[in-house]
Structures are given as C-alpha cells and as structure tokens.
N, C-alpha and C positions, 0 to 999 in steps of 0.2 A: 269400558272404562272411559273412554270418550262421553257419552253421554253425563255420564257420574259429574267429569270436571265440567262441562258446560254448565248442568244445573246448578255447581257449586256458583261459578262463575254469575248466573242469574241472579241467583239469592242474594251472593256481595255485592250486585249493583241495584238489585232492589232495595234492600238495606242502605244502602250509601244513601240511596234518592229521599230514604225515607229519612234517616236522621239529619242530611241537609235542609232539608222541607222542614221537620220539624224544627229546628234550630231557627230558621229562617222565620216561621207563625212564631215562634215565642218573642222573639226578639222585636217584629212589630205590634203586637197583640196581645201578651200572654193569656187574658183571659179567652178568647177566642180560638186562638190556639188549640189553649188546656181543652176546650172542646169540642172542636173538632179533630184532635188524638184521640179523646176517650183517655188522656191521664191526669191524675192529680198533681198535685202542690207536689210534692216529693219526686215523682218522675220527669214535672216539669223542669225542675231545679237541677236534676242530674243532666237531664238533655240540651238542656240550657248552658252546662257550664263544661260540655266534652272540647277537649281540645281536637285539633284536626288529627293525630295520630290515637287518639281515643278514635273517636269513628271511625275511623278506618280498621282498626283491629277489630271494635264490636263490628264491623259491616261484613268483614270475614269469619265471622263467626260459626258461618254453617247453620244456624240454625234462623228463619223469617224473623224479627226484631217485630214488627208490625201486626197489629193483631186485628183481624177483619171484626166487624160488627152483626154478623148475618147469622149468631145464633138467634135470635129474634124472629119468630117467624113473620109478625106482623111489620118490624120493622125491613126485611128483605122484601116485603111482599111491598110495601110502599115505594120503596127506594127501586124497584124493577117494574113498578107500576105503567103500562102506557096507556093512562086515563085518558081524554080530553083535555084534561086541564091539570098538565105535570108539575106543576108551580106549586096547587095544594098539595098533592102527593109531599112532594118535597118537603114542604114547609111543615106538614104532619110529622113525617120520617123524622126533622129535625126536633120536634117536641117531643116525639116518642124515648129521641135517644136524649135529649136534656134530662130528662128524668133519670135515664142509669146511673147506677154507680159508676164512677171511673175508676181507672185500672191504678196501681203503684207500683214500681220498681222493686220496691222492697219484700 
C-alpha cells in the first residue's frame, strides 16, 4: 500500500510541475507554448485560465495530465538520437512534431 500512495504522490507533483510550466509558457509565449505542449486554442485557454485551487485538484487527480510525444517512431528516434551533431537532430525532431496535429481538452 505504501508503494500505491508514493506513486500517487509522484503523479500529483508531476502534474503540479506540469500545469505550472504550462501556465507559465502561455503566459509569456502563447504561441510557443501551444507548441511545445502539443495543445491547441481550446486546451490552451483552459490552462491558461485555472485558478490555483483548479490545479491543484486536476494535479491530484490520479490520473499523468501530460501526454508524452514518443508515439512517433521517427520522432523518438530523433529526439534519443546521439549523432554528431544533436543540434540537427533536434531541430528535425522539432519539424517533425510542427506538423502533428495538437491535442484538445475537449
């Protein structure tokens, strides 16, 4: 049971970090932000406007808030890449994922 509440425990403060972080990119950047979250207009707006007792509730939520990018296999492969020259990689990885669709709350 011990292990159970610890993971719980993770998840809430990975969440926390996440919707600070996020709040934090919208608020100087929004477009920038919107993509480096991988959300649109609509998820942006909701994260954008939680009050500190909203996050906090979604951050306990139980369930990762956060959604990794590494269904992609070319995209993983670039982003884990140790080329020579990890700058291209990078800069690839980030074209790759310009192209996805972004995610919506809704």
């Amino acid at each position: 049971m011990r292990a159970t509440a610890q993971l719980s425990e993770e998840v809430r403060d990975l969440n926390l970090s996440y919707l600070m972080l996020a709040q934090r990119l919208l608020s100087e950047d929004r477009q920038a932000a919107m993509f480096r979250l991988g959300v649109g207009e609509d998820a942006a707006d909701v994260l954008a406007s939680l009050s500190p007792a909203q996050v906090l509730r979604m951050a306990s939520s139980g369930m990762l808030l956060c959604q990794m990018r590494f269904s992609d296999d070319m995209l993983l492969g670039l982003l884990s890449s140790h080329e020579r020259e990890p700058g291209i990689a990078s800069i690839h990885a980030a074209i790759v994922a310009a192209g996805r669709p972004v995610e919506n709350l809704a």
